[in-house]
N, CA, C and O of each residue as an XYZ file, in Angstrom:
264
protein
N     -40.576     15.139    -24.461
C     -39.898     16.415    -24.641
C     -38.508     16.317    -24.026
O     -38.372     15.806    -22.915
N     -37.580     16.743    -24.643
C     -36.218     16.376    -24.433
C     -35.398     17.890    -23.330
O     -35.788     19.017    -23.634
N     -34.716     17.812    -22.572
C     -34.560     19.204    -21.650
C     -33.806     19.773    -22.536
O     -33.169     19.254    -23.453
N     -33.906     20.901    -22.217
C     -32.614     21.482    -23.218
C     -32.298     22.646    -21.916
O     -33.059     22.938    -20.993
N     -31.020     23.140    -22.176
C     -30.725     24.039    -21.387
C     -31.292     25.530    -21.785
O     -31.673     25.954    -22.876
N     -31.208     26.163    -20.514
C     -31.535     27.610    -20.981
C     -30.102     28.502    -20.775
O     -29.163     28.290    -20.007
N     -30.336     29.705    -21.880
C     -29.058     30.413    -22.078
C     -28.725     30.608    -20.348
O     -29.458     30.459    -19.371
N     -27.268     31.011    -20.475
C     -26.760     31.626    -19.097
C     -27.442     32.736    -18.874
O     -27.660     33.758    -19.525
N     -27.846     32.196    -17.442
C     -29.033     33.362    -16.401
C     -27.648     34.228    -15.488
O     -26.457     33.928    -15.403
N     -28.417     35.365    -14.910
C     -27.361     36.457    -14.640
C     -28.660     36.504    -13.213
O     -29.844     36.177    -13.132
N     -27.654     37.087    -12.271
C     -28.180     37.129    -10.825
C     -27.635     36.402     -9.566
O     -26.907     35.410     -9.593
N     -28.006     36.920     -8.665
C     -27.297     36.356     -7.647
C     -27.772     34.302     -7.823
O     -27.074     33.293     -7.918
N     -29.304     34.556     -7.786
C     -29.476     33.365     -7.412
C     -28.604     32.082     -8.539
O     -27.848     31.194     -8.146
N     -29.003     32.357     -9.921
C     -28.029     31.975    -10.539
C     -26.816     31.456    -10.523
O     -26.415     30.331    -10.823
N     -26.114     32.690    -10.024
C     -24.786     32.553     -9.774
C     -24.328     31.563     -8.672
O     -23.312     30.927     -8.953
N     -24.953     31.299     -7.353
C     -24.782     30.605     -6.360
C     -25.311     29.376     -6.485
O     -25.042     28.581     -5.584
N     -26.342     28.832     -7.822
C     -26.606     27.749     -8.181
C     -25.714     27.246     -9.053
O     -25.486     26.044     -8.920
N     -24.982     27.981    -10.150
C     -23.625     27.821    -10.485
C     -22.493     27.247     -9.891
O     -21.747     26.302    -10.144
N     -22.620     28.338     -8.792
C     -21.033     27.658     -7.645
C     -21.423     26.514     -7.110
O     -20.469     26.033     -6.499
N     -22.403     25.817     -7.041
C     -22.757     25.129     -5.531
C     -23.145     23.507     -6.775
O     -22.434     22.503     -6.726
N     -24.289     23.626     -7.695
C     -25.074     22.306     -7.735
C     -23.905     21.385     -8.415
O     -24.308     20.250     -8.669
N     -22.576     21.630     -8.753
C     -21.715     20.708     -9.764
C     -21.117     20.335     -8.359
O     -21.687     19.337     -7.917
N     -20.398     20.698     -7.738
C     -19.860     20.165     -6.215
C     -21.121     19.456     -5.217
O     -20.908     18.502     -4.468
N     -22.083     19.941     -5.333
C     -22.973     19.372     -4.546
C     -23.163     17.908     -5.064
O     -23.253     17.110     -4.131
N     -23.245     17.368     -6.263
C     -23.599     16.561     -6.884
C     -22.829     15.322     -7.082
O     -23.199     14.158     -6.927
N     -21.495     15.869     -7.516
C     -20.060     15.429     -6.965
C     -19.933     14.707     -5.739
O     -19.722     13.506     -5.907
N     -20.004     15.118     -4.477
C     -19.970     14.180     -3.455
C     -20.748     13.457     -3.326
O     -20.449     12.338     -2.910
N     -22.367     13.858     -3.695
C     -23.201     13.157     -3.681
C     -22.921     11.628     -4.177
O     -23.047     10.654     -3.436
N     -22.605     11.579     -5.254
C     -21.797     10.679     -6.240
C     -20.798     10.040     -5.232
O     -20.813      8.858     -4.891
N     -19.909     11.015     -4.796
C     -18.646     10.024     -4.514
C     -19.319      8.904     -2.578
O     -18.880      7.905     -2.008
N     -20.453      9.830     -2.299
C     -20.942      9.379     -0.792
C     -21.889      7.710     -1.220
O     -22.159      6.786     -0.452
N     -22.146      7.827     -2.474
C     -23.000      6.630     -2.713
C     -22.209      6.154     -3.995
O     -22.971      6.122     -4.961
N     -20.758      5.727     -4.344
C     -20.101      5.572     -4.899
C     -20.935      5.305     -6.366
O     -21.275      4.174     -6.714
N     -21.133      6.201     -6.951
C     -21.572      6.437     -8.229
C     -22.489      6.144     -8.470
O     -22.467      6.078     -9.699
N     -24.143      5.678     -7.886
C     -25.154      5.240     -7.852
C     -25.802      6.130     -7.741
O     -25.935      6.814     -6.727
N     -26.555      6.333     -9.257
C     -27.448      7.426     -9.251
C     -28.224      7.399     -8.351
O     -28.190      8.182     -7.401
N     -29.078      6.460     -8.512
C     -30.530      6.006     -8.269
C     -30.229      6.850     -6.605
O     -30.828      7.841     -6.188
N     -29.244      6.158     -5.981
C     -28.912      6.365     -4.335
C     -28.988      7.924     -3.949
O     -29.544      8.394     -2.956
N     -28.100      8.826     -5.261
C     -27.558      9.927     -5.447
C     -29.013     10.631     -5.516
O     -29.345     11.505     -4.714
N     -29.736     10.223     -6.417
C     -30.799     10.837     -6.701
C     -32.018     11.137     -5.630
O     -32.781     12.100     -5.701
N     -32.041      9.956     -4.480
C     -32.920      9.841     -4.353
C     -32.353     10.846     -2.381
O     -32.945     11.224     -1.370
N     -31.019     10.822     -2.877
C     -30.454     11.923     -1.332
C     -30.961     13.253     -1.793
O     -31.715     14.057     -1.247
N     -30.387     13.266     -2.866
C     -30.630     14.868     -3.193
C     -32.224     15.501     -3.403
O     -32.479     16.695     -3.248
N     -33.653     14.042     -3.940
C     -34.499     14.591     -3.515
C     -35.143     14.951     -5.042
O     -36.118     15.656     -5.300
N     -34.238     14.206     -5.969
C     -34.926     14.517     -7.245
C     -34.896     13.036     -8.059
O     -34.647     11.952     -7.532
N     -35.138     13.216     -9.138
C     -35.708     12.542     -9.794
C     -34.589     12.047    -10.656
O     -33.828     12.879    -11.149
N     -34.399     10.623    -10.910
C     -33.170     10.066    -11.465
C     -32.540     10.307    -13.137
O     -31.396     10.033    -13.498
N     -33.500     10.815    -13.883
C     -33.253     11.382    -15.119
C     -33.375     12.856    -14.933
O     -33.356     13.526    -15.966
N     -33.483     13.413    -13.909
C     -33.270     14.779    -13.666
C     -31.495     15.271    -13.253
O     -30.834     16.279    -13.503
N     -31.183     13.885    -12.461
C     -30.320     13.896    -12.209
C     -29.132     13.200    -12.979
O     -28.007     13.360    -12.506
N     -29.270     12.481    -14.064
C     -28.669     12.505    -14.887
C     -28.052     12.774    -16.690
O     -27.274     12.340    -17.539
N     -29.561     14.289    -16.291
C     -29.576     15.200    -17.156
C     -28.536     16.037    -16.811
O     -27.647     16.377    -17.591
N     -28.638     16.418    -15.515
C     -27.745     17.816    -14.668
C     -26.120     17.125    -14.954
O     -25.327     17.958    -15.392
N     -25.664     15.984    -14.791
C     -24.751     15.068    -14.843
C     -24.227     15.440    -15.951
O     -23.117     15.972    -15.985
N     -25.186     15.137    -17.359
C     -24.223     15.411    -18.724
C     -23.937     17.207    -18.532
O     -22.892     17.855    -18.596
N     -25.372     17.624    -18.274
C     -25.081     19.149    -18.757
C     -24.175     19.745    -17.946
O     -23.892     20.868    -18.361
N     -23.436     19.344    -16.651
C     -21.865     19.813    -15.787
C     -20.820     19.376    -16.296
O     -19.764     19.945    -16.017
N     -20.827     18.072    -17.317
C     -19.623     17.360    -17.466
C     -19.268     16.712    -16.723
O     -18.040     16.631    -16.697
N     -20.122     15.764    -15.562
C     -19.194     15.191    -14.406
C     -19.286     13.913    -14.875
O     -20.361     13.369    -15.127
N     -18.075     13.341    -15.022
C     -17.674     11.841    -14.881
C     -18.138     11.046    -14.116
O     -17.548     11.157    -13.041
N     -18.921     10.257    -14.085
C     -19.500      9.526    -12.824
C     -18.887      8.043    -12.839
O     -19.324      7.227    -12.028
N     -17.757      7.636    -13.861
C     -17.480      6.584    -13.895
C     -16.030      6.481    -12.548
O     -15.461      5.430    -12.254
N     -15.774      7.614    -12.045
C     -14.721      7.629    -11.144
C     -14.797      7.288     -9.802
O     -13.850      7.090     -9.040
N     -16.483      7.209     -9.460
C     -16.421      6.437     -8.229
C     -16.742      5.041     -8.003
O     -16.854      4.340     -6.997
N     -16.879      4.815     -9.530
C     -17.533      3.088     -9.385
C     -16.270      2.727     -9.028
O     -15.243      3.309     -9.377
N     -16.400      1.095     -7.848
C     -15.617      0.565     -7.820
C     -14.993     -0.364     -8.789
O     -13.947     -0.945     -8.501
């Protein structure tokens, strides 16, 4: 089964998962210079979870490889 996103959710909690998981993810990235697996396994999830969340923010992850 393939993820698909769900429409935009409305609410606080929402909203502060909005502001926060694309920056959170981001350093994550830049602290283990672009290594999911590393990235994935700080943040506590699962490595195709985490590079599901990756496409669906738009983050470039090719900017911290050396």
């Amino acid at each position: 089964m393939r993820y698909t996103c769900c429409p935009k959710k409305t609410g606080f909690y929402h909203s502060v998962i909005e502001a926060t998981e694309k920056p959170l993810i981001e350093k994550t990235l830049e602290t283990t210079f672009g290594n999911q697996i590393k990235a994935a396994n700080l943040l506590g999830i699962n490595r195709n979870t985490l590079r599901s969340k990756i496409r669906k923010l738009g983050i470039e992850v090719n900017r911290w490889k050396n």
